[in-house]
N, C-alpha and C positions, 0 to 999 in steps of 0.2 A: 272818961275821955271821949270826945266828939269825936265822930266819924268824919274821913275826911271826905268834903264836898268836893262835886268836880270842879268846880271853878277854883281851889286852893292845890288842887294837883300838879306836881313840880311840871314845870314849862320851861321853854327854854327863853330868856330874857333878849329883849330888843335892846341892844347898846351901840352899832355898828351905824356911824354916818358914814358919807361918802372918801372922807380922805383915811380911814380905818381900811373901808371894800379896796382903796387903792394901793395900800401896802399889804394890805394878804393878795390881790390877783398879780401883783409885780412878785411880792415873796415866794408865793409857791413857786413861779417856775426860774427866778434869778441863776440861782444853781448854774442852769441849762447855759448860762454864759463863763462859769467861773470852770467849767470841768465836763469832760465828757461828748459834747461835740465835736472836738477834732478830731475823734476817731472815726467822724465819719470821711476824714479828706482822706484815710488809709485807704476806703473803698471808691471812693469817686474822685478824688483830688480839689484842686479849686472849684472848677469848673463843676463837675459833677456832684459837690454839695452845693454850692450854690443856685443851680438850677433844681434840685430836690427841695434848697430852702426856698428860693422862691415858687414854687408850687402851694409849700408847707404855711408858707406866710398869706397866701390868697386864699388858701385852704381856713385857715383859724379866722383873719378878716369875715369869712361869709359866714361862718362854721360861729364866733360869738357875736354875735351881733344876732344873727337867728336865735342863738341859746338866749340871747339876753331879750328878744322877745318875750318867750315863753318863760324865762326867772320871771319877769316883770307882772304877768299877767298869771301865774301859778307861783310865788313866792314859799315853797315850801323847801323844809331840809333835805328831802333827797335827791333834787335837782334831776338830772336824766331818767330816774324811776319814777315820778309823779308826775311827769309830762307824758313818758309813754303809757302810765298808766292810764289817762285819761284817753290818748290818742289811740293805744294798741291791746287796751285793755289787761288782765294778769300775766299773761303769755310775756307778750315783749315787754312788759314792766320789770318782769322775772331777769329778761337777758338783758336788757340795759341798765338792772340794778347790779346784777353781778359783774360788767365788767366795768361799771365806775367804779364798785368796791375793789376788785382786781388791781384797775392802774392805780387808784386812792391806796392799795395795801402794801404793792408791790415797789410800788415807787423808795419812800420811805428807806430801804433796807440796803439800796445802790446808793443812797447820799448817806446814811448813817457811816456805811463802808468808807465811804470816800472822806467823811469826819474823823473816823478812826486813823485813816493813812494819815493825814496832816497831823493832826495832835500826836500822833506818834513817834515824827521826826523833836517834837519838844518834849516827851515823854517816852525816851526809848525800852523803860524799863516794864512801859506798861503796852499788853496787847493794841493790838488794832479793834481785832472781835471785844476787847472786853471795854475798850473808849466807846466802839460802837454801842453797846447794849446798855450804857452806861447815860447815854446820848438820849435813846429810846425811853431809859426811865425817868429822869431829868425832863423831859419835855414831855412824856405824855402824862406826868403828874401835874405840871405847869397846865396844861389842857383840862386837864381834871379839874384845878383851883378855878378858873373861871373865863369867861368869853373875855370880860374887861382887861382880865391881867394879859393874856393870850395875845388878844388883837394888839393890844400897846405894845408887848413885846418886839411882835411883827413889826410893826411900824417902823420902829427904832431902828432893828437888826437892817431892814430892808432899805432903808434910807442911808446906813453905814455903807452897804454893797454895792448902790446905785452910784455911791462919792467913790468907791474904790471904782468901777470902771470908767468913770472921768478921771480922774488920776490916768490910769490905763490909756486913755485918750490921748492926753495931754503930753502924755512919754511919749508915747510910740508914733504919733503923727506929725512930727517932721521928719521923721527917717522914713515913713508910708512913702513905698511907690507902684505903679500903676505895673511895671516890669516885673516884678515879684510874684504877682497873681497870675500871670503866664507861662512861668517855673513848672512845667510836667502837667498843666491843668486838667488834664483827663487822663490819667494811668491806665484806666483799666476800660477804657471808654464806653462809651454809652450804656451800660449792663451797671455801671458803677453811681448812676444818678440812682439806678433804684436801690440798690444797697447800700446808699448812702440817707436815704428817707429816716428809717429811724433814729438816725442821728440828727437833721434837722427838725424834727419832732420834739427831741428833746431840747430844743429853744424855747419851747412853748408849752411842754408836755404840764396840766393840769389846770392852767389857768381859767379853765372852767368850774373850779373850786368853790370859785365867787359865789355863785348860784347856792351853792349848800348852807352858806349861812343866810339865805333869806327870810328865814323867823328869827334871826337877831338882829336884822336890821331895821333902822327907822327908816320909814317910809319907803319900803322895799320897792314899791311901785316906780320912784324917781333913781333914788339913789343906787339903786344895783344898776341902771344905766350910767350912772356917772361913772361909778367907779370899775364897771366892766370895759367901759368906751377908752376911759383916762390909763387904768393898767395895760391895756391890751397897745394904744397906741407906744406907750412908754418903750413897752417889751418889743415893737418891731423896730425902733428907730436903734435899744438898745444892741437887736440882733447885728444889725447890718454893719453897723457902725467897729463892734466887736471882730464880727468875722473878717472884714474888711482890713482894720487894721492889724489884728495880729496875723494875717498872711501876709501883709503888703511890708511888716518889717525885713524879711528874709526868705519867702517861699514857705509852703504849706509844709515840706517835711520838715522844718527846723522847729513847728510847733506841735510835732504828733511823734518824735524820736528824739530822745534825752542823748544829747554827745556825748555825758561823760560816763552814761553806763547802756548804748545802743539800745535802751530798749524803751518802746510807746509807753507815753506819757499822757493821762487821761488830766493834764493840767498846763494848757495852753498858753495863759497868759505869763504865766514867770519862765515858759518858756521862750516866749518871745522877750519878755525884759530882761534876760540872762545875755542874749546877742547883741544888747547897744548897753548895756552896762553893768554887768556884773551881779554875782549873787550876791556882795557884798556894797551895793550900791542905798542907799536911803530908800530911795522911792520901788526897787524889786522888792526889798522887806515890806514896805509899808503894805502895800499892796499884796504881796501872799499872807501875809497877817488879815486883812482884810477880807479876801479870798474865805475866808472860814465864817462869815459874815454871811456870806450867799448862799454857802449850803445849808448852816442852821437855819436861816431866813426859807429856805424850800422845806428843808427836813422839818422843822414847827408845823407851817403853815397845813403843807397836804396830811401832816398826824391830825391837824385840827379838822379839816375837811374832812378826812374818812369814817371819824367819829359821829359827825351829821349823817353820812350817807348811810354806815350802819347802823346808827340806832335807827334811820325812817324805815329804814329793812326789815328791823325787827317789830316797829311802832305797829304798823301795817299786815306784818303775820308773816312777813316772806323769808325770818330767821325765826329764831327762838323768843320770845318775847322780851326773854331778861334784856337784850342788847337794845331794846327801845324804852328803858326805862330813863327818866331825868333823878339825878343827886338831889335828895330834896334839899340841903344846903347848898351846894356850888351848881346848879340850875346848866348844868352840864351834863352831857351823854357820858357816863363815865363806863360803865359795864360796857358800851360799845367801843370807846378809849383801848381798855385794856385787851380786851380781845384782837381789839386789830396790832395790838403794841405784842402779846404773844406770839401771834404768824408770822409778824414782821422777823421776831427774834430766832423764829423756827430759822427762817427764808435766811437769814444772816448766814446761819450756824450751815448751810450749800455752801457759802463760799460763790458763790456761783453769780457772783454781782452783774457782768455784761448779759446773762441769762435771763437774769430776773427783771432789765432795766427792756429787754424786748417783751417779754410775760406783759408789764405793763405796759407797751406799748400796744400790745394786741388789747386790752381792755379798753386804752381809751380810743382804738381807732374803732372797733365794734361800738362803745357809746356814740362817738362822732355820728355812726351809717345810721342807729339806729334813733336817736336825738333828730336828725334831720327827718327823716321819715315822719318820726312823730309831729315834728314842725306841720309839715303838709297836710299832715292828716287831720291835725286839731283845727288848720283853716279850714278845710273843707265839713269835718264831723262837727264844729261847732264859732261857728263865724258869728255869734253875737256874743259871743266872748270878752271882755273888758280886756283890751289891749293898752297900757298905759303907752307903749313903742310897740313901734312898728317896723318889722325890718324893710328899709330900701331895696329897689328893686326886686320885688316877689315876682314871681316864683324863683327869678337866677339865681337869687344867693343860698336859700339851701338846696337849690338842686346844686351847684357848683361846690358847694363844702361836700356834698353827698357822693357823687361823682370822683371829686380827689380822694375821698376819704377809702371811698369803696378802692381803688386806684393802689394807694400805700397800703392796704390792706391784703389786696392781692400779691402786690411785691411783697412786703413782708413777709407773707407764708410762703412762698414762692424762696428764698434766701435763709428761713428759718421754718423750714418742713416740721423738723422735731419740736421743736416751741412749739408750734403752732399745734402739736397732738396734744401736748402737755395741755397748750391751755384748754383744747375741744376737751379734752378731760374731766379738767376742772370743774368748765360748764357741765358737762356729761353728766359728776355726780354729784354738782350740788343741783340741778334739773329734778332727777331721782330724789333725792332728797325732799324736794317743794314739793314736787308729786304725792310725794305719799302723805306727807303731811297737809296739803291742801285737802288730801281724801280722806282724812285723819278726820278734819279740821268739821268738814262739811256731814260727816258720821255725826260724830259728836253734837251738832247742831239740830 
């Protein structure tokens, strides 16, 4: 039997053109429109998420468009860790690989959750936790089988969710009115924009994802602009339009508190088509049937993403190695799949979903601070760097994603003290961990 040469060692395969990168950076974060957001008008009301989302949304504008510099010009799979590595050397490669693997891990376990509830109500006989875990293995096998099968999936599912919120549209905007967004608009005023931030986050929470498949895609140099630029503008015009009109149906509490059993509803939109037509109306069915359309479309997409991020973790040394190996038949990170598909299952079995959907927030806002950082720094540490794009207006735009990012960052530990040890924790001992084995690493050597 022949040894195998380097050049026949499993890789991971380029299949991804630009209208593929646009339904995974739309997919991963759709969700964020179909559930979950409106808990943040509990803490700020109209007014005080909306002035949080618009921050959040000038925030992501500078924040990818900068990242899509450096995909473009460093096209590798661990996206945030192989830009800081170059910029910030092992140290900060170390802490902005673990908190994209973090929100990439954590995310996953508050949408499976939210899969489980829906499928539930058609499936009363079977758990929520056991739909959810059920969810996890179904799709992270699906991610296993191959990039081709994976991203088409995406496409599909993601283009079904994008018709359910036009539908969504098309209901509810002749009854929109401008009166309704004025209903209580600051409950808890001004203290409540910032405890409303992680909520308008998760509008957009991961669609930095794109970047992770830049070894599967063609011509990574163009097309991770295409499809960063195309998904990203989609997701803001999606955001506004959303938030807009299911408050402007009936006021903000009528889509954050279920009438007929008083308690918050982390599922906005049938609550709002429940007040102009009934549960029993054509188009409220279609549409919360469709609604499950958006969370798989997230729940896929970032299990697909996290499997790139942890196997370059492992590729690189900064885990165990097994998690950086490729399937030599399905040309897939599969050992890094699974492992992040166990945590995920662990993090389920808390219960503890709004807990864990901030955990990930605090990962991706540390990548955000430290991604921009590295931005600046690769300008300056290595300016004859092949830049396919170029972000506008340099230096404002990652100093201005930098700045908000640091911003929600501080709010957020600030309103989540205890998360915010958990996750120093985290970092704490997986830090230890790299230490010892970087000293391991370099003995040995």
């Amino acid at each position: 039997m022949e040894s195998q040469s380097p050049t026949t060692t499993p890789h991971l395969e380029r299949k991804l053109g630009p209208v593929m990168l646009w339904g995974l950076g739309v997919g991963y974060v759709i969700s964020g429109m179909y559930f979950g957001w409106n808990l943040g008008l509990e803490q700020g009301g109209t007014l005080g998420l909306a002035i949080a989302t618009a921050f959040v949304i000038i925030m992501y504008l500078t924040f990818t468009f900068s990242y899509t510099e450096m995909a473009c010009a460093i096209p590798k799979a661990g996206g945030a860790f192989d830009y800081a590595y170059q910029a910030l050397g092992k140290q900060g490669a170390f802490f902005a690989g673990m908190a994209q693997n973090i929100e990439f891990i954590f995310a996953p376990p508050a949408i499976a959750f939210a899969i489980g509830a829906y499928l539930h109500l058609f499936l009363p006989s079977v758990s929520i936790l056991t739909i959810a875990i059920i969810a996890y293995l179904v799709f992270t096998a699906l991610n296993v089988y191959g990039i081709q099968a994976a991203a088409t999936f995406e496409l599909f599912i993601t283009i079904l969710a994008v018709l359910g919120l036009i539908l969504f549209f098309f209901a509810t905007g002749p009854s929109f009115s401008w009166d309704h967004l004025k209903i209580n608009a600051l409950p808890h005023g001004w203290t409540g924009v910032f405890a409303a931030i992680p909520f308008a986050i998760w509008f957009f929470l991961a669609i930095e994802g794109v970047a992770n498949v830049a070894e599967e895609t063609i011509n990574p140099q163009r097309n991770i602009l295409v499809g960063f630029g195309s998904a990203l503008l989609t997701l803001v015009v999606l955001c506004i339009v959303t938030f807009a009109l299911s408050i402007g149906v009936n006021g903000w509490e009528t889509v954050v508190y279920d009438t007929s059993t008083g308690q918050v509803s982390d599922s906005p939109l049938p609550l709002a088509l429940s007040h102009l037509m009934g549960h029993g109306h054509w188009v409220y069915r279609i549409i919360s049937f469709i609604g499950i359309s958006g969370l798989v479309a997230s729940f896929h997409g970032i299990i697909l993403a996290a499997g790139r991020a942890t196997y370059e973790f492992g590729r690189m040394g900064f885990a165990p190695a097994v998690f950086g190996k490729i399937h030599p038949r399905f040309k897939t990170p599969a050992n890094a799949l699974l492992i992040n598909t166990a945590i995920g299952i662990i993090a389920l079995l808390t219960g503890k979903t709004a807990e864990i959907i901030t955990i990930a927030c605090f990962g991706a806002l540390t990548l955000y601070v430290l991604s921009m950082i590295s931005m600046i720094r690769l300008r300056q540490k290595q300016p004859d760097l092949v830049r396919p794009f170029r972000v506008p207006f340099y230096p404002a735009s990652p100093v201005i994603a930098l700045v908000i990012s640091l911003v929600a960052l501080i709010s957020v530990t600030i309103y989540n003290h205890w998360l915010a040890l958990i996750y120093a924790g985290i970092l704490l001992v997986a830090y230890i961990w790299f230490t010892f084995r970087y000293k391991e690493a370099n003995h040995e050597n």
